[in-house]
C-alpha positions in Angstrom: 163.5 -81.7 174.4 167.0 -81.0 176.0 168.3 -77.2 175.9 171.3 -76.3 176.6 173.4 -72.9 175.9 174.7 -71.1 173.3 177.1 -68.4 174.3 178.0 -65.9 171.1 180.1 -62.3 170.9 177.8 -59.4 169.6 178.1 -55.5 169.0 176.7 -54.1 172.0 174.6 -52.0 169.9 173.7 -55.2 167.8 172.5 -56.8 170.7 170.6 -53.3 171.6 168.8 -53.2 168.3 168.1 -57.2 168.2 166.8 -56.9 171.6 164.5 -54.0 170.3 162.9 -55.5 167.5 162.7 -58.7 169.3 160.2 -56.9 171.8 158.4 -55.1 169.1 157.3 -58.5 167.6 156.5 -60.2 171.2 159.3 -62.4 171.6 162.8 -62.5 172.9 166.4 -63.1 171.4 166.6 -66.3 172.9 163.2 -67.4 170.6 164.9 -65.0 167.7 168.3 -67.3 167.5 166.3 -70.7 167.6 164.3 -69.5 164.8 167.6 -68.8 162.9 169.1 -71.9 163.7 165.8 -73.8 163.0 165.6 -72.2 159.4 169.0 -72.8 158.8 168.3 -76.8 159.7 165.1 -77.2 157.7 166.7 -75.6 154.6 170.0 -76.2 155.0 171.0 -72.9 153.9 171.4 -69.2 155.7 167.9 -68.0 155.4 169.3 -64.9 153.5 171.9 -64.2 150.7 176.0 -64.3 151.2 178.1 -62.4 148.6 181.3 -61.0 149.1 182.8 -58.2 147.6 185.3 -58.7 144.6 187.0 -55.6 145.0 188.5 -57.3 147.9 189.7 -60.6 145.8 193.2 -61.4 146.1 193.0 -61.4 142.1 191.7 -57.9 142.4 193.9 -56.7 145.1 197.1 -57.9 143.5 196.0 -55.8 140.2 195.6 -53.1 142.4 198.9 -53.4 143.9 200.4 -53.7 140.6 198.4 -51.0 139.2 199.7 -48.6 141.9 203.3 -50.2 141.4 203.3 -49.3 138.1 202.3 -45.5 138.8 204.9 -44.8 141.6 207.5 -46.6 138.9 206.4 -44.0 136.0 205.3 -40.7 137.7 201.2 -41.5 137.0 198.9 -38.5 137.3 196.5 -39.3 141.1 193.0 -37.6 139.9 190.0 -36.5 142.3 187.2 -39.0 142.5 184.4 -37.3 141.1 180.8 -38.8 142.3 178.4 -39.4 139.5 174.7 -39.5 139.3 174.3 -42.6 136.6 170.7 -41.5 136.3 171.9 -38.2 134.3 174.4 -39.9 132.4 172.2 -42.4 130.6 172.4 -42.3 126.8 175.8 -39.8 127.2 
């Protein structure tokens, strides 16, 4: 079979950690990335999950913006975020 090249951008420390497990398991990035790309082939899918993040929506974003509009328009009260530990708060 015919190989030919592949040339891709990656974090340096990306590439430094890849490399590194790569090793661990007895192989090399060059056999890691034709694994991916095999996996990808056979099942026609990434071999892992893709989700993004709604809070970055342009729906959500522009209710943000409004939201925020809306508080600079009528003199809204800016609060602290205050982290809290759901496992304490059950049942409250």
């Amino acid at each position: 079979m015919a190989q030919t090249t592949l040339n891709i951008r990656i974090d340096a420390d990306v590439k430094k950690a890849l490399e590194e497990f790569c090793t661990s398991v007895g192989m090399n990035t060059s056999v890691a990335v034709n694994m991916f790309a095999k996996a990808v082939i056979r099942e026609q899918r990434l071999p892992f999950e893709v989700v993004s993040d709604s809070f970055y929506s342009p729906k959500n974003q522009n209710r943000l913006k409004a939201a925020a509009k809306r508080m600079n328009e009528t003199g809204g009260t800016e609060h602290d975020l205050v982290e809290v530990d759901d496992a304490h708060n059950v049942g409250r």
